[in-house]
Backbone bond lengths (Angstrom), bond angles and torsions (degrees), N, CA, C in turn:
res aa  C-N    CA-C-N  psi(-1)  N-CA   C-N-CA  omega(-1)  CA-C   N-CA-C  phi
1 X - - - 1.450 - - 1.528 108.77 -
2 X 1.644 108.27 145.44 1.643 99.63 -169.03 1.664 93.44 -92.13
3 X 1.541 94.04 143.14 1.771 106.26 179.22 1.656 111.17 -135.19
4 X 1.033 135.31 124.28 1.259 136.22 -156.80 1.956 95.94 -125.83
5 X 1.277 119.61 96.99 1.130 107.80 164.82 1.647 150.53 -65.77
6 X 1.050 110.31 90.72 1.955 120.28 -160.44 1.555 102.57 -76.49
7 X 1.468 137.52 7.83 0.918 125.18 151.00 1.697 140.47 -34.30
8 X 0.951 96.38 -38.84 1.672 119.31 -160.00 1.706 102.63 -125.23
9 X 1.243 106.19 -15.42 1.651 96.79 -170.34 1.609 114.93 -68.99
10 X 1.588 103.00 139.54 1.136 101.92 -166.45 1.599 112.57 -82.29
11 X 1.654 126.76 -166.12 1.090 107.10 -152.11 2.175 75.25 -93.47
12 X 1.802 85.46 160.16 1.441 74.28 164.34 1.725 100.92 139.66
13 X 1.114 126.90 -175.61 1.443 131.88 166.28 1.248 114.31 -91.57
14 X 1.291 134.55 129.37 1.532 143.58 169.29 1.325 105.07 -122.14
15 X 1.587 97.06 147.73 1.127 106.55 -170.32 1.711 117.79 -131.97
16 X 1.174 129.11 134.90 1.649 121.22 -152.19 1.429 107.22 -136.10
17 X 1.462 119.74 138.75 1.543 98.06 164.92 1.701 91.78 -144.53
18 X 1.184 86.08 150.67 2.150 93.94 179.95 1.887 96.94 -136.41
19 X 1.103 93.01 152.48 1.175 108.89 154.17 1.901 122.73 -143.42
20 X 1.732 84.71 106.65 1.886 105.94 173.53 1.107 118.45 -96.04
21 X 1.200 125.02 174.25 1.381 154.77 175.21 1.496 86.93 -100.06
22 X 1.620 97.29 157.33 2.109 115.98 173.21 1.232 87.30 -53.40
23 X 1.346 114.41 -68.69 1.511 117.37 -149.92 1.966 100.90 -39.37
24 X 1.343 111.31 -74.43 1.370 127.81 176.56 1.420 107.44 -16.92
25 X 1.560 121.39 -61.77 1.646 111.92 168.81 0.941 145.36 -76.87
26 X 1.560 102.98 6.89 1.641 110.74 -177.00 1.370 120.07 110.70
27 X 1.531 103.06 31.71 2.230 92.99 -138.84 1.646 72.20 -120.22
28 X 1.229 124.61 170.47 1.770 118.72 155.30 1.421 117.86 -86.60
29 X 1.298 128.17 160.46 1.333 111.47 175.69 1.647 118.47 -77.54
30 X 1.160 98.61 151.51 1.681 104.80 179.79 1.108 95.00 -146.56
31 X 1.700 110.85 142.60 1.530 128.33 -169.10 1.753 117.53 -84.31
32 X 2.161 105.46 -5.58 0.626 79.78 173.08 1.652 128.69 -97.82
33 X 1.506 92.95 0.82 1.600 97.80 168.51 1.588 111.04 -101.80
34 X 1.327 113.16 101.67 1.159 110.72 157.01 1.609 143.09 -60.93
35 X 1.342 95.65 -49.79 1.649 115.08 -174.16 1.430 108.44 -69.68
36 X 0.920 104.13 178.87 1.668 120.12 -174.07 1.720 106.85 -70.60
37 X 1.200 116.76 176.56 1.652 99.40 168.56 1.656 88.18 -137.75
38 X 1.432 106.19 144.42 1.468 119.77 -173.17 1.342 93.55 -110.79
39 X 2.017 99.39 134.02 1.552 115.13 -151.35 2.043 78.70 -128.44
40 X 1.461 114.75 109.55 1.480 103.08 171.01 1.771 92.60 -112.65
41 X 1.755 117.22 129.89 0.996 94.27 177.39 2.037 101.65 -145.86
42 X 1.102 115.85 149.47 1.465 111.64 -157.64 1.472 87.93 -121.33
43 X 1.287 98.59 126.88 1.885 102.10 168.86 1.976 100.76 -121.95
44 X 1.563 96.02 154.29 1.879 95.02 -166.33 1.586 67.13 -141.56
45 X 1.652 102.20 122.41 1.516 117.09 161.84 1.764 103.76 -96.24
46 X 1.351 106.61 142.44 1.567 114.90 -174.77 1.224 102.38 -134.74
47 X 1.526 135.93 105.37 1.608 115.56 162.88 1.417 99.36 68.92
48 X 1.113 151.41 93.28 1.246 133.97 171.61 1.562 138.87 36.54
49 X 1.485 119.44 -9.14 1.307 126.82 -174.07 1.487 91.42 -117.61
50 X 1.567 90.12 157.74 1.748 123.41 -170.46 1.359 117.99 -115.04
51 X 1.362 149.76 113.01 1.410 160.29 -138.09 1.252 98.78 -165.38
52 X 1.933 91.99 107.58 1.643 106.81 -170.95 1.506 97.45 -113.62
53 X 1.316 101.99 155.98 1.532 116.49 149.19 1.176 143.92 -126.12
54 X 1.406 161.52 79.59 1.320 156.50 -131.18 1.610 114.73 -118.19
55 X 1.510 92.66 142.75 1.591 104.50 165.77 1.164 119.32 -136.29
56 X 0.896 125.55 151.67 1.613 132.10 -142.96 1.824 109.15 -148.19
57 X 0.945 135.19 128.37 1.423 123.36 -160.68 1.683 108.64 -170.34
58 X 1.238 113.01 107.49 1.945 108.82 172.60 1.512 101.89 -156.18
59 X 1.267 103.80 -179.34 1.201 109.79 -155.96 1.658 110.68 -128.79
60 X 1.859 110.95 126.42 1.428 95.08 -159.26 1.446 94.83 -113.01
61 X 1.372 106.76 178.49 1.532 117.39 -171.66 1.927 81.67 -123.11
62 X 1.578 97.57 130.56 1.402 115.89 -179.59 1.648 117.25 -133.10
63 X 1.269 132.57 172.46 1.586 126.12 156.90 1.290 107.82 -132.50
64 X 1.515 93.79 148.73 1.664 107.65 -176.26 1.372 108.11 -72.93
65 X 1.535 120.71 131.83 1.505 127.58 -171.70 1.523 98.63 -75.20
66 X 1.389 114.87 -16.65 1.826 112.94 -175.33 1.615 108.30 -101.75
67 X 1.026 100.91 -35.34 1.568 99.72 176.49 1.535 136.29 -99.76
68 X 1.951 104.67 -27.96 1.163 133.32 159.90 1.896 98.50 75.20
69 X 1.270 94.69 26.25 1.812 104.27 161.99 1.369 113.09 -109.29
70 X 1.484 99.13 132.98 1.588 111.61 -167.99 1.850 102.48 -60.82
71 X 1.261 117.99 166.88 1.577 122.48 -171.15 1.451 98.53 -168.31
72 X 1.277 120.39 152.43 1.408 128.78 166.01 1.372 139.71 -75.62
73 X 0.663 158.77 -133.15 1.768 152.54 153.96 1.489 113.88 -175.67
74 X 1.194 156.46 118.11 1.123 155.78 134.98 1.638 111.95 -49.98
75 X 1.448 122.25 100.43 1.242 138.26 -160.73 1.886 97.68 -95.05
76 X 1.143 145.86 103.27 1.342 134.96 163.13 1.394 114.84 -102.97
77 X 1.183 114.87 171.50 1.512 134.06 159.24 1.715 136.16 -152.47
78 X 0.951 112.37 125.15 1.761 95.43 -163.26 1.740 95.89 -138.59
């Protein structure tokens, strides 16, 4: 599971990128995501408060409901 410790973080923008597996974040496995999922995520501490941003991005294996041939997907999130 991804854990980012804000104890100590100084003031400022940080910037993070991981790449997990479902399992790794907590997710169950599913066959149709194989690959890893790339987690880019920027936290800016101000005064005591935390201001995140995340991106999220992997790639799924799907089938066409009309053709029933497997195809890929570029899955994002921002």
């Amino acid at each position: 599971m991804l854990k980012i410790h804000i104890t100590n973080l100084t003031e400022g923008w940080h910037q993070y990128q991981f790449q997990e597996t479902l399992a790794q974040i907590g997710l169950n496995e599913d066959s149709r995501f194989p690959r890893v999922i790339d987690v880019e995520l920027g936290i800016e501490k101000t005064g005591g408060r935390f201001h995140t941003q995340t991106r999220v991005k992997t790639i799924g294996n799907f089938i066409c409901d009309r053709c029933l041939d497997p195809f890929e997907h570029l899955i994002s999130q921002e």
